[in-house]
C-alpha positions in Angstrom: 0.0 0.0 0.0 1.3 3.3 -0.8 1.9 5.9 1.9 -1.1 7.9 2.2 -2.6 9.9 4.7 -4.8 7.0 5.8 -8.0 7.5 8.6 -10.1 5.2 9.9 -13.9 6.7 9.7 -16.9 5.6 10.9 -20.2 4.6 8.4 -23.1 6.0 8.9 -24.4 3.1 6.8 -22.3 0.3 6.9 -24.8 -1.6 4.9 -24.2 0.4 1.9 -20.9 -0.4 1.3 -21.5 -3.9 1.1 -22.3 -4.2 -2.2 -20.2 -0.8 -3.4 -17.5 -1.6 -5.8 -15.4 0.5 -4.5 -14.8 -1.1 -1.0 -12.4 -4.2 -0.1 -11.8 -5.8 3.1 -8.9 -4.7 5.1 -6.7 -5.4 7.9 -5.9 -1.9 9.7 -3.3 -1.0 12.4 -4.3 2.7 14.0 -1.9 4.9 15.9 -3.2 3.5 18.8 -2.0 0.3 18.4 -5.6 -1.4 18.0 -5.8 -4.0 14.7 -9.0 -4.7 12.9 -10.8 -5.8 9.7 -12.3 -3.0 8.3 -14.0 -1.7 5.0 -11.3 -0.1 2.9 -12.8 2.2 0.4 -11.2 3.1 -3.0 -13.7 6.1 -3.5 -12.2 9.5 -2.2 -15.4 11.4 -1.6 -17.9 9.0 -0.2 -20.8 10.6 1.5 -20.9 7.8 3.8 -18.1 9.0 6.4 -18.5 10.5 9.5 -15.0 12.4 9.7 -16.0 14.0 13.1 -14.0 11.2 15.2 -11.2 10.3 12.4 -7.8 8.5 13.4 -5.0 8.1 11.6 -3.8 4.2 10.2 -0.7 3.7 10.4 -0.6 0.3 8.7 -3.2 -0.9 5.8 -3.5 -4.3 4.3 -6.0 -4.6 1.9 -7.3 -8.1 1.3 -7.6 -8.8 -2.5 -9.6 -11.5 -2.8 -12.1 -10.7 -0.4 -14.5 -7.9 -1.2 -17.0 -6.3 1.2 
């Protein structure tokens, strides 16, 4: 994964982006130390994010043959 300014956000509908082509599953590492599979999203602007309580990820690996 390229270095990116990665954040971990919370859905407001998580259900939505089960069938969006745009999300994989990943494996995420946040600044806090916590790991967890999570929705990675390929789309930039999703109107789906709550940004309000964003942390940074400091390690992303997205699961390729898995998707959401």
């Amino acid at each position: 994964m390229s270095k990116r300014n990665m954040k971990v956000v919370r859905l407001l509908e998580p259900e939505m982006c089960l069938n969006c082509r745009f999300a994989q599953i990943a494996d995420v590492e946040t600044a806090s130390g916590g790991k967890q599979r999570m929705i990675y999203c390929r789309r930039l602007d999703c109107d789906n994010w709550d940004m309000t309580s964003a942390e940074t990820a400091t390690d992303v690996q997205v699961r390729d043959d898995e998707a959401a």
